[in-house]
FIBA-280567 format. One record per atom (N, C-alpha, C): atom name; x negated, y negated, z negated. Coordinates in nm, 3 decimals. Each point is the difference from the previous one (the first is absolute). Example, Ala and Ser with C-alpha at 12.3 -4.5 7.8 and 13.67 -1.06 7.14 Angstrom:
('N'; (-1.319; 0.569; -0.780)) ('CA'; (0.089; -0.119; 0.000)) ('C'; (-0.090; -0.120; 0.000)) ('N'; (0.035; -0.105; 0.072)) ('CA'; (-0.082; -0.119; -0.006)) ('C'; (0.077; -0.109; -0.073)) 
This chain:
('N'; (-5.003; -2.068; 7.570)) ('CA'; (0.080; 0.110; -0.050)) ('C'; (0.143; -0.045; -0.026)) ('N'; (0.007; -0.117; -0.097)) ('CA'; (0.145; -0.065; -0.012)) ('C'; (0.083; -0.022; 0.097)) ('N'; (-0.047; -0.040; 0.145)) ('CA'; (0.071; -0.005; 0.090)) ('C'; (0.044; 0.081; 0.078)) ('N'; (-0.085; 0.113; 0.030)) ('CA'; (0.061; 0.111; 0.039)) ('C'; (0.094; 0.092; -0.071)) ('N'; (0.009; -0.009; -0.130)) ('CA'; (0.061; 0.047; -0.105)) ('C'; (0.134; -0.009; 0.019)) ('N'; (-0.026; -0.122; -0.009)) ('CA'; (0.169; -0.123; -0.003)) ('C'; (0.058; 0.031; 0.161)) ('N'; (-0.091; 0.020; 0.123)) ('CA'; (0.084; 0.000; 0.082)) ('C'; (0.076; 0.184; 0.018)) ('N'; (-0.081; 0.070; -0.053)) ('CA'; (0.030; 0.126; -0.036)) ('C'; (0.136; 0.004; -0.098)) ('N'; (0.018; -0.084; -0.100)) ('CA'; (0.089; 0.005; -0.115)) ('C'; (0.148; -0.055; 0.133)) ('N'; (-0.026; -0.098; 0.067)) ('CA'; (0.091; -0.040; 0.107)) ('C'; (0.099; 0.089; 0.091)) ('N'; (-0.145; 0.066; 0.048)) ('CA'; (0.026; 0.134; 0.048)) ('C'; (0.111; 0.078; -0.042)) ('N'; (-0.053; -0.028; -0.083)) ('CA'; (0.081; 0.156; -0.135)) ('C'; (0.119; -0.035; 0.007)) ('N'; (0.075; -0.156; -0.035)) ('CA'; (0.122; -0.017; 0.013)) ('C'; (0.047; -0.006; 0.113)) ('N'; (0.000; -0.005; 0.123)) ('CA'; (0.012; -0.010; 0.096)) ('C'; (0.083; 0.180; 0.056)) ('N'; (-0.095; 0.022; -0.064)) ('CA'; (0.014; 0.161; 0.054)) ('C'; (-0.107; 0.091; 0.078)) ('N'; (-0.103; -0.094; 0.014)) ('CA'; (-0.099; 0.020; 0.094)) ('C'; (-0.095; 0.100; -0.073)) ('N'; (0.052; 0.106; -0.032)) ('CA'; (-0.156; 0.052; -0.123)) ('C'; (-0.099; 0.032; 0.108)) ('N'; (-0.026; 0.058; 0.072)) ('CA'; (-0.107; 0.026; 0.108)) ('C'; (-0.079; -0.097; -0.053)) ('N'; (0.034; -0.089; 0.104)) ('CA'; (-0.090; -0.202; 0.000)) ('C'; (-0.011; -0.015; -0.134)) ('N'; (0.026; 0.044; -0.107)) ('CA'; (-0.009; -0.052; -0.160)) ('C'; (-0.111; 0.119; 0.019)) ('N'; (-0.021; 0.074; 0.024)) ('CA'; (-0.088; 0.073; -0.010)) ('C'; (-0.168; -0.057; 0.031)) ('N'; (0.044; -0.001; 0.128)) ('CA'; (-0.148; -0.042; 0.056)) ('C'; (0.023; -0.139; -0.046)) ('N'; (0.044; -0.119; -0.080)) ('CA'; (-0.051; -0.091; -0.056)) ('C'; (-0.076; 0.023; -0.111)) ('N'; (0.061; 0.117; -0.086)) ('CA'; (-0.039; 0.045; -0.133)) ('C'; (-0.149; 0.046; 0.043)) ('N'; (-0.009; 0.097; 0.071)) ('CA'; (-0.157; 0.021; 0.042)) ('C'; (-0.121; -0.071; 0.044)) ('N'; (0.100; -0.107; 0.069)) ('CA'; (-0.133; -0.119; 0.013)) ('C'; (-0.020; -0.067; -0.112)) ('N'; (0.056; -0.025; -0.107)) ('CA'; (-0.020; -0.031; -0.127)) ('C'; (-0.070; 0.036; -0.056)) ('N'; (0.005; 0.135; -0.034)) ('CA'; (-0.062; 0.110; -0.093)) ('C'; (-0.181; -0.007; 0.093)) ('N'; (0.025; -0.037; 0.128)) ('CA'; (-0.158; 0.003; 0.106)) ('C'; (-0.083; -0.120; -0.052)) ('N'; (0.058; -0.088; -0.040)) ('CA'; (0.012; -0.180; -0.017)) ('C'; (-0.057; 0.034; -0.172)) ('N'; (0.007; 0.054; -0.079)) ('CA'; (-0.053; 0.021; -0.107)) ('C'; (-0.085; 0.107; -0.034)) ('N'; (-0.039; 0.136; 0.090)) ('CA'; (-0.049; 0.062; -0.025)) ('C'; (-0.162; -0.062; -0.026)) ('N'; (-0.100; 0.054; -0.073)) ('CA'; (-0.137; -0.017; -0.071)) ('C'; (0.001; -0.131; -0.081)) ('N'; (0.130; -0.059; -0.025)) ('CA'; (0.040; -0.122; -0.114)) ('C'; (0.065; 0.059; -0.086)) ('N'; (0.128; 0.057; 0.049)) ('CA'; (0.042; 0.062; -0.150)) ('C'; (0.018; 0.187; 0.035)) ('N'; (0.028; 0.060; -0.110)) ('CA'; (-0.016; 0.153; -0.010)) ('C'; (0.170; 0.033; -0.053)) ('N'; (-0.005; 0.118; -0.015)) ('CA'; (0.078; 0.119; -0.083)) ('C'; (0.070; -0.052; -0.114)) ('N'; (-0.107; -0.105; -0.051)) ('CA'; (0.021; -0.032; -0.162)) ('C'; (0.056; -0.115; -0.030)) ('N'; (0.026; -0.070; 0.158)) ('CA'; (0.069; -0.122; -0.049)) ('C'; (0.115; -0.010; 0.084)) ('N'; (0.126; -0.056; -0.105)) ('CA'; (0.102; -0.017; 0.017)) ('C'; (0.047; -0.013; 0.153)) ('N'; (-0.056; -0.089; 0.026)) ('CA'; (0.100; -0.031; 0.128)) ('C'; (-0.015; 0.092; 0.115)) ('N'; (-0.136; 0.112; 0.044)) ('CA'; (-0.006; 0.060; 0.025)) ('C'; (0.109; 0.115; -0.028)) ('N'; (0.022; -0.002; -0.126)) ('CA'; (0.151; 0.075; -0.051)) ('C'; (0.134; -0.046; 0.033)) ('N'; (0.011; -0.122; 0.051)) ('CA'; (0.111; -0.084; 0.062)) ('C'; (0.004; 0.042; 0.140)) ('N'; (-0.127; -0.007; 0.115)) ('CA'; (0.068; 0.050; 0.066)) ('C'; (0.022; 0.121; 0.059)) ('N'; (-0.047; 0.108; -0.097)) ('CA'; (0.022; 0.120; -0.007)) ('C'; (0.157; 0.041; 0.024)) ('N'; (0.031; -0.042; -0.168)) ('CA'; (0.162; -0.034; -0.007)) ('C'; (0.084; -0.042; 0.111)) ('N'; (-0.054; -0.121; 0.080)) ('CA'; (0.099; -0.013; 0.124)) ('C'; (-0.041; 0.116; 0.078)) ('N'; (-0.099; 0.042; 0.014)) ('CA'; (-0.026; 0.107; 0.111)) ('C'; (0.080; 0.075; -0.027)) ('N'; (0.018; 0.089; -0.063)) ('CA'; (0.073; 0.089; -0.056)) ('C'; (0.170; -0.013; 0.059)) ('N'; (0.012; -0.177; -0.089)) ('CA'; (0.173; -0.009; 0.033)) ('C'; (-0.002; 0.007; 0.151)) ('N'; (-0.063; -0.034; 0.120)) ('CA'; (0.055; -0.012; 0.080)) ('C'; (-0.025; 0.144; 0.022)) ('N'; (-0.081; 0.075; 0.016)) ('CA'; (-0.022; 0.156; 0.024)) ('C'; (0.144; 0.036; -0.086)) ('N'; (0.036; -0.021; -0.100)) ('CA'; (0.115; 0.074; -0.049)) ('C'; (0.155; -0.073; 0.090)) ('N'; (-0.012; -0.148; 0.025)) ('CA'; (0.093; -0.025; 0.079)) ('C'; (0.018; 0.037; 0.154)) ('N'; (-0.105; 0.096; 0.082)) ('CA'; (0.000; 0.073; 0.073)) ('C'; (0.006; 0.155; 0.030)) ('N'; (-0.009; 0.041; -0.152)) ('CA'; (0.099; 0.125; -0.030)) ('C'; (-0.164; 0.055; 0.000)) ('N'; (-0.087; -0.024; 0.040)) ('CA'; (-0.182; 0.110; -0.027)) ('C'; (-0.017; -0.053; -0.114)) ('N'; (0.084; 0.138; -0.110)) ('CA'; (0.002; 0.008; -0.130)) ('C'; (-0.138; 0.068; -0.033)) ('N'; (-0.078; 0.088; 0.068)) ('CA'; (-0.108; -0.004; -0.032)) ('C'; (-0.099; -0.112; -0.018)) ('N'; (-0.002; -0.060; 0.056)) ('CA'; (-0.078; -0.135; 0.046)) ('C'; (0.000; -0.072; -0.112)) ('N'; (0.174; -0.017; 0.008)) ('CA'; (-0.017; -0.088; -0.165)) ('C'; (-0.032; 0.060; -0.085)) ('N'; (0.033; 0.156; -0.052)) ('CA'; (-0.045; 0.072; -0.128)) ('C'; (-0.171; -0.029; -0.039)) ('N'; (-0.069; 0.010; 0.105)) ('CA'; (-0.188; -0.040; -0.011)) ('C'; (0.054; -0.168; -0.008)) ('N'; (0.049; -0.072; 0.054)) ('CA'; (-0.059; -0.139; -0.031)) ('C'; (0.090; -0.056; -0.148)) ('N'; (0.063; 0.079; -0.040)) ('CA'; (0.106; -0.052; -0.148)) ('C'; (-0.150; 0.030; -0.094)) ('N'; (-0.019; 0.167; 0.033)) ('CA'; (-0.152; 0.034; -0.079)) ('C'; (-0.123; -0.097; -0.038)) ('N'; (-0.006; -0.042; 0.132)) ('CA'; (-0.136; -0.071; 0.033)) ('C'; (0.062; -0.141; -0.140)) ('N'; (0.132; -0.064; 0.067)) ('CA'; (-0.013; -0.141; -0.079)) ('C'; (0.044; -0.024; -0.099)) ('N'; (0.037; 0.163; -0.094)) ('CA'; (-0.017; 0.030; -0.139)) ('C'; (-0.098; 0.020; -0.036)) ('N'; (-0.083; 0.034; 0.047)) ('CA'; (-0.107; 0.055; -0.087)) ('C'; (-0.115; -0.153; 0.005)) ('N'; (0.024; -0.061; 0.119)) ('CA'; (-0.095; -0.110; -0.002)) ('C'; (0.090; -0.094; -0.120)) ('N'; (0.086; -0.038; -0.001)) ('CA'; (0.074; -0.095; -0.141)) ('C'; (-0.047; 0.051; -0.090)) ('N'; (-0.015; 0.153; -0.017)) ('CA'; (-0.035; 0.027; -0.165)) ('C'; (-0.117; -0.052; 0.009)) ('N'; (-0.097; 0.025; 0.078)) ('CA'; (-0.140; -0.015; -0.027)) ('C'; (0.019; -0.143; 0.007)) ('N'; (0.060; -0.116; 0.063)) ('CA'; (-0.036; -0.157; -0.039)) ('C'; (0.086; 0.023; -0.129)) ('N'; (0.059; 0.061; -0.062)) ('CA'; (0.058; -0.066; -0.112)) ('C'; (-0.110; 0.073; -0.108)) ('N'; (-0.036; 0.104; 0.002)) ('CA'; (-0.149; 0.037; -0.111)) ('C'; (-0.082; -0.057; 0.033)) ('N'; (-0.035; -0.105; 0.097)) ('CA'; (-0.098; -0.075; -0.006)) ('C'; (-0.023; -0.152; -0.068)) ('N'; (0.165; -0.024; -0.020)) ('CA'; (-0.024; -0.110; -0.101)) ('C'; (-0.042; 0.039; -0.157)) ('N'; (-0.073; -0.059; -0.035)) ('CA'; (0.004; 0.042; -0.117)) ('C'; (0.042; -0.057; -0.129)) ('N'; (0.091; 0.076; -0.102)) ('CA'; (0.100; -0.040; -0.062)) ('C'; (-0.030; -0.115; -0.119)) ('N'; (-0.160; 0.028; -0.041)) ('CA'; (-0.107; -0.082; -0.086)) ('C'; (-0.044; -0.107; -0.004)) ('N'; (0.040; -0.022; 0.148)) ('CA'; (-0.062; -0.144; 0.076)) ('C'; (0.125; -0.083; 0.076)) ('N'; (0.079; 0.081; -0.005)) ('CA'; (0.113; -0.046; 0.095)) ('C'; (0.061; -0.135; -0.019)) ('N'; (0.013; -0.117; 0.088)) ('CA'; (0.014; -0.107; -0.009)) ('C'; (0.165; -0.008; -0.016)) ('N'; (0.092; -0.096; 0.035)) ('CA'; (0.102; -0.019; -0.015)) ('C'; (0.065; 0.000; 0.157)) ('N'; (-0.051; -0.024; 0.057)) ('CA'; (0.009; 0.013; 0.180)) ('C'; (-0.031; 0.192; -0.029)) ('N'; (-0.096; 0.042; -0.030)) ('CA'; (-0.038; 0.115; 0.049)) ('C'; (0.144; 0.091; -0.079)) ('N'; (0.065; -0.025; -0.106)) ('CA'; (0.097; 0.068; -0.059)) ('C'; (0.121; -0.009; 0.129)) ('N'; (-0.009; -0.098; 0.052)) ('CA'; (0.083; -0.042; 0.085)) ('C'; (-0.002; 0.090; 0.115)) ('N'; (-0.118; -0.011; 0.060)) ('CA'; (-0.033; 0.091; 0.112)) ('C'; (0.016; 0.129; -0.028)) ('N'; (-0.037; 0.094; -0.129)) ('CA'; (0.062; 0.092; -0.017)) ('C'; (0.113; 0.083; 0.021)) ('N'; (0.095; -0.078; -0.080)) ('CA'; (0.161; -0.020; -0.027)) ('C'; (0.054; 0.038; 0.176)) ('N'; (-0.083; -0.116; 0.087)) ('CA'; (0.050; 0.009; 0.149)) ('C'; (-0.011; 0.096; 0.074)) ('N'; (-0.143; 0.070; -0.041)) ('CA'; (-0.077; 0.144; 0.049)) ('C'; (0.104; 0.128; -0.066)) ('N'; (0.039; -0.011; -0.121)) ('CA'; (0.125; 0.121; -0.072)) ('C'; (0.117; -0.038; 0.095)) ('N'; (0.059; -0.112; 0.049)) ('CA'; (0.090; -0.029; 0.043)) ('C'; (0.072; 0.075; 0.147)) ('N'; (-0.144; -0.008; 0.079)) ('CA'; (-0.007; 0.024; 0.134)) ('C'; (-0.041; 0.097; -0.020)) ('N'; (-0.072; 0.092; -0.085)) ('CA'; (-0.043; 0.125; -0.004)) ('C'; (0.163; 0.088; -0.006)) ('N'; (0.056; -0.087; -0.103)) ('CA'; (0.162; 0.121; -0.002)) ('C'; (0.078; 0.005; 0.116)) ('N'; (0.005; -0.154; 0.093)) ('CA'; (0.065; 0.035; 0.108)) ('C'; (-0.055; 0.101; 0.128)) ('N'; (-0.108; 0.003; -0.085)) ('CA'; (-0.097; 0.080; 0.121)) ('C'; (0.061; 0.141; 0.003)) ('N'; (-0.036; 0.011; -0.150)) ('CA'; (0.035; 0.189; -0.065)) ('C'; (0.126; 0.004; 0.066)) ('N'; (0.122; -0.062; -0.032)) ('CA'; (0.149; -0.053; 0.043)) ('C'; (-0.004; 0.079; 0.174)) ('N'; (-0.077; -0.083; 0.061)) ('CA'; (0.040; 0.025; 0.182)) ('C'; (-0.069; 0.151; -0.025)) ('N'; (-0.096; -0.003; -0.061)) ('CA'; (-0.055; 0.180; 0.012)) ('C'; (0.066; 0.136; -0.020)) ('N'; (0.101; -0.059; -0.095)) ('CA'; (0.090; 0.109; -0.109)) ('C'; (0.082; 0.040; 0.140)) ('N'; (0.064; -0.126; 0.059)) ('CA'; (0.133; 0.010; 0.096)) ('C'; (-0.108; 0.055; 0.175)) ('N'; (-0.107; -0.033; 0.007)) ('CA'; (-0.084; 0.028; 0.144)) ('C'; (0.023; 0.155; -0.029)) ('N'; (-0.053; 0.034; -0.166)) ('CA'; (-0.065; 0.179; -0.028)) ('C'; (0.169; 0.040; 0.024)) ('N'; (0.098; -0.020; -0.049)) ('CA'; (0.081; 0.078; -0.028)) ('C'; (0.011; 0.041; 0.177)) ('N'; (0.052; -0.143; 0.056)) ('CA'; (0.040; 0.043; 0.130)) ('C'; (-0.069; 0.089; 0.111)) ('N'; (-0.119; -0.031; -0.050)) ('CA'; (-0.085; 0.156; 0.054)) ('C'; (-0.009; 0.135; -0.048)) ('N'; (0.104; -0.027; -0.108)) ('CA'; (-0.016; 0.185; -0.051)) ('C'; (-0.143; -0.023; -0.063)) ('N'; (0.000; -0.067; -0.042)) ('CA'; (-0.192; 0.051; -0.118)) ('C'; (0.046; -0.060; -0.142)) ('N'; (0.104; 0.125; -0.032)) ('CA'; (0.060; 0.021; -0.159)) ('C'; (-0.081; -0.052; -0.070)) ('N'; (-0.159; 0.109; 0.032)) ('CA'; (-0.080; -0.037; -0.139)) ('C'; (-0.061; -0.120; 0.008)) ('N'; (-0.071; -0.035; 0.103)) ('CA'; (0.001; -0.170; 0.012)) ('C'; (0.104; -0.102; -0.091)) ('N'; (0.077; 0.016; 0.049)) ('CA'; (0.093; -0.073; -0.056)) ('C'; (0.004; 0.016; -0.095)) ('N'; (0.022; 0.107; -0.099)) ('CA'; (0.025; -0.001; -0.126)) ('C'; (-0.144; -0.046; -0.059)) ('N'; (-0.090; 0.042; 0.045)) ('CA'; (-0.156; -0.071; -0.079)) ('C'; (0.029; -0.150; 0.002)) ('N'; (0.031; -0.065; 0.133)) ('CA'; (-0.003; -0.169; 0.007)) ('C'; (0.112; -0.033; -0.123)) ('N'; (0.063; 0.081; -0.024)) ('CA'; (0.105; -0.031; -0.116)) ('C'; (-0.056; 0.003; -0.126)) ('N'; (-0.078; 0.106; -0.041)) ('CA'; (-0.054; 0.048; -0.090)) ('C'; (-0.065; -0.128; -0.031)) ('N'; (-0.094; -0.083; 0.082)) ('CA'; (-0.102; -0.092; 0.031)) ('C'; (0.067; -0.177; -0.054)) ('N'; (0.115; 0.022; 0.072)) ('CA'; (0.110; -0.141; 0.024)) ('C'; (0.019; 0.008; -0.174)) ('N'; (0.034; 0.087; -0.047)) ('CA'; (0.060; 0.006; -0.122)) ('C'; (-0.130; -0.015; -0.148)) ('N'; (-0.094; 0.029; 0.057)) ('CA'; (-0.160; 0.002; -0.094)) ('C'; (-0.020; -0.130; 0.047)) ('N'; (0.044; -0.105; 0.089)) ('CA'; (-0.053; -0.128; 0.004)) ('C'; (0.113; -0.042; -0.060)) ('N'; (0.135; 0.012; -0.021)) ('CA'; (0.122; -0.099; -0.070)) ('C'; (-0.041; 0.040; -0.136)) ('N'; (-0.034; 0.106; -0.063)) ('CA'; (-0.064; 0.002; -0.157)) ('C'; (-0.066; -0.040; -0.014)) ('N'; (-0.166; -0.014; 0.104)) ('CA'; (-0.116; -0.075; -0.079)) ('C'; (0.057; -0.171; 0.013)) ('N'; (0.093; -0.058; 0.129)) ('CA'; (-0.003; -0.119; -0.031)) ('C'; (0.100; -0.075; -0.100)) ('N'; (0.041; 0.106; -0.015)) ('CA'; (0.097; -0.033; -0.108)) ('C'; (-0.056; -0.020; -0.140)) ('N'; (-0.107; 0.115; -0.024)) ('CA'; (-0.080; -0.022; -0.157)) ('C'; (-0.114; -0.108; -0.017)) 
């Protein structure tokens, strides 16, 4: 998965989103019935999916995959649990809020540019309920 990832992330700078594409998918093929929905990195390369779908202007494309690798971060980040949480796992958290905002971030600017007002304003609504809870 890492390697196709990385040559996908290559891709991406390059300019190549297509080919970042179909690296990202052989990735996501390369982990399917190991990991699910619920774990992170599955939410990572959602997120690139997305950017390169949004760096090819199929703003739909990215609007479902920004969805998809928000909603999978929340669910790895309610899955740590806060009772048990080690000092690494606070860590991993922190990283999961981190990448979750830049996520919301490319979504706010994907929704606007497609005209999906209310999209956008919900991912805002959303962006702004995660800078209060991590703030308290």
């Amino acid at each position: 998965m890492g390697a196709y990832e990385q040559v996908g992330v290559v891709m991406m700078g390059e300019g190549r989103y297509r080919e970042a594409l179909g690296y990202y998918a052989r990735a996501l093929e390369t982990v399917r019935g190991r990991l699910t929905d619920r774990n992170a990195e599955v939410g990572q390369l959602y997120g690139e999916i997305a950017m390169a779908h949004h760096s090819l202007r199929e703003l739909d494309k990215a609007l479902e995959f920004y969805r998809r690798a928000e909603k999978t971060y929340q669910v790895a980040y309610a899955a740590i649990d806060p009772e048990k949480v080690t000092e690494e796992g606070v860590e991993i958290k922190r990283s999961y809020l981190r990448t979750l905002r830049r996520i919301f971030q490319a979504h706010i600017l994907a929704a606007d540019q497609a005209g999906a007002t209310s999209e956008a304003k919900e991912i805002r609504r959303q962006l702004d309920s995660l800078e209060h809870d991590s703030s308290s």
